[in-house]
C-alpha positions, -999 to 999 in steps of 0.1 A, spaced: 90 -312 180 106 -291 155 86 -270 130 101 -261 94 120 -225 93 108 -215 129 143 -204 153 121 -200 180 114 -234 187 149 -242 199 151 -243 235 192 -251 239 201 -216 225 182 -194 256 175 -169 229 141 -149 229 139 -140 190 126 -113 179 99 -112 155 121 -97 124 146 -127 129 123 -154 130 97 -139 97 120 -117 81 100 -118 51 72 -97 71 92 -69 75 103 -42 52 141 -37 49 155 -14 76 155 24 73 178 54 78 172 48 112 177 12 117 141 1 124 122 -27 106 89 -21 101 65 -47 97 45 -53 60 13 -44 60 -2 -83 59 20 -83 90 -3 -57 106 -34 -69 90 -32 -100 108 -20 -88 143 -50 -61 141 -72 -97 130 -58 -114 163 -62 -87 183 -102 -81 173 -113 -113 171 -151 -113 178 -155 -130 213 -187 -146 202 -171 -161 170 -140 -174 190 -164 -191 211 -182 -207 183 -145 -217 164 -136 -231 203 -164 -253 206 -158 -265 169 -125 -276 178 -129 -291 212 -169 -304 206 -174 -339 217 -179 -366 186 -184 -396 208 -213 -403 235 -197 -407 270 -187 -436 283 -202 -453 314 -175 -441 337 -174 -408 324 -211 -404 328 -206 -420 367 -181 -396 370 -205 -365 361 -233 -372 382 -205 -377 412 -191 -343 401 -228 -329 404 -241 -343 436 -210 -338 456 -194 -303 443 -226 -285 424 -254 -299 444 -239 -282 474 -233 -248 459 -267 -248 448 -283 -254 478 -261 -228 497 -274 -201 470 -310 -208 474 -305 -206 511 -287 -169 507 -309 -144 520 
């Protein structure tokens, strides 16, 4: 799949790009010293990523992956395998841990 105006996306050229050559328009033009320095809504958002509240990111998980459908009879048979033959056993060791 190929997404508008992204190089990076192209796996036949063996090319990591760096971030100034794939969003040029997020960087300021270089300097005496040859350096590209990123925009300042560039550094917003990378500070954003980077201090994402954990709780919050949980919440924004669940919203994305929460279920919308009950389960269906095998997945619920499948469950209650799961529990009896991989958690039932864990639990019972732990209660029996001195």
């Amino acid at each position: 799949m190929r997404f508008a105006g992204v190089k990076v996306t192209d796996p036949s050229d063996r090319k990591i790009w760096a971030g100034t050559e794939v969003e040029p328009e997020r960087y300021y033009d270089a300097d005496s010293e040859g350096v590209m320095r990123a925009k300042d809504e560039l550094r917003q958002d990378t500070w954003d990523a980077m201090n994402i509240d954990e709780e919050e990111e949980a919440r924004e998980l669940k919203r994305k992956t929460r279920r919308t459908t009950p389960m269906t009879p095998s997945e619920i048979a499948a469950a209650e395998n799961y529990g009896k033959t991989v958690l039932r056993p864990v639990i019972e060791a732990g209660k029996r841990a001195p």
